[in-house]
N, C-alpha and C positions, 0 to 999 in steps of 0.2 A: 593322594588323599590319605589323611591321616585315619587310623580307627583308632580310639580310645575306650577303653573296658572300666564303666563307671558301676559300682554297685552290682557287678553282673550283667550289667546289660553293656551291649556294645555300642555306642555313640560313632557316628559317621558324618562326616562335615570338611568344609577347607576352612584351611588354615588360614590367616592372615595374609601372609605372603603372597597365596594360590589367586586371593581377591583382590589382592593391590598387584598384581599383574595381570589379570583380566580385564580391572580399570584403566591400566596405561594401555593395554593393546584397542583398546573399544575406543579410547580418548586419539589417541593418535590415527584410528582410522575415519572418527566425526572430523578429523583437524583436515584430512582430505576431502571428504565429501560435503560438509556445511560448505564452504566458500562454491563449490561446483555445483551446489543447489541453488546459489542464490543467484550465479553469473545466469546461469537456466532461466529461473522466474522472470529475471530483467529481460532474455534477448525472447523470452514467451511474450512478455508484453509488447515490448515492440513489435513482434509480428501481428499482434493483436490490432494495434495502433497503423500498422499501415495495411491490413484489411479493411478497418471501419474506413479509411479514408476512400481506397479505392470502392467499396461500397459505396459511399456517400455519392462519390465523386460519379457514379458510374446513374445511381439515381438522379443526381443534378444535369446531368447530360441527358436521358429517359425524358426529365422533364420538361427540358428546352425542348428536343425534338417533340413532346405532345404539342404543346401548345404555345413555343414562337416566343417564350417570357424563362427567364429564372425564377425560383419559389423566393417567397419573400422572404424566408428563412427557413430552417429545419423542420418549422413541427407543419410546415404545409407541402413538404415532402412526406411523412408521417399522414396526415388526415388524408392526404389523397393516394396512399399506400403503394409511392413508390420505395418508403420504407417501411416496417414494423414497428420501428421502433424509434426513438432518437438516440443516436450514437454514443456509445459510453468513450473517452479519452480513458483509457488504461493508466496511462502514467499517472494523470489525476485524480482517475477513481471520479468522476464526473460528467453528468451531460452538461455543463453550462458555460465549460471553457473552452469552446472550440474558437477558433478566431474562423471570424467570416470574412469572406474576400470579395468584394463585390465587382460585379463589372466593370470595365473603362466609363461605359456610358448607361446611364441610367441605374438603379436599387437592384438589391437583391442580393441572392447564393448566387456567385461563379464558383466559389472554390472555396475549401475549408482545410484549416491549418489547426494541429494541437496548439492548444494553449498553455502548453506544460515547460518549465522550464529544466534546461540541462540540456548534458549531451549525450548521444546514442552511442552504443559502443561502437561507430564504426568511424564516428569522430564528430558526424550533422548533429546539429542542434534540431533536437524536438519539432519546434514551430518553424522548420524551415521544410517541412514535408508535406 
């Protein structure tokens, strides 16, 4: 750091340089950490995304064993609070695109699949979970 003696008084500062190499050293350390934050968010979600399911999944099992039937959909899993809530699809940011799978024989929830399109980092496609 430079001192420069202006008018008697002493001025104290960085120089040009000092700042244009504090900029490269910060820029090249975001160029490592931005990409390793964002692989993070994605494999967050996905974990996210195969909780709600095993959740769901484990409420829609709860309910057959009550009562001999599957719910007729999501929100009668909800009213009759084998869930809180209706499940958010992470990747979609949405309750409304879950793909419902229904039994061999007769209506209803057997099983529920994201409705999100892509592929997980581990190679599966989304809606095959």
């Amino acid at each position: 750091m430079e001192c420069h003696i202006v008018s008697g008084k002493q001025s104290r500062g960085f120089t040009l340089i000092e700042l244009l190499v504090v900029l490269a050293i910060m820029a090249s350390l975001l160029t490592l950490v931005v990409p390793r934050y964002f692989q993070q968010t994605d494999r967050a979600q996905e974990t996210v995304l195969k909780h709600n399911l095993v959740a769901v999944r484990d409420g829609i099992d709860k309910f057959f064993a009550d009562t001999g039937r599957y719910p007729n959909n999501l929100d009668e899993l909800v009213s009759r609070k084998y869930l809180r809530e209706a499940p958010l699809d992470p990747i979609t940011s949405r309750r409304d695109s879950w793909i419902i799978v229904p039994p061999e024989t007769g209506t209803g929830v057997y099983d529920l699949k994201s409705g999100a399109q892509g592929t997980a980092k581990d190679g599966t496609q989304y809606n095959t979970w």
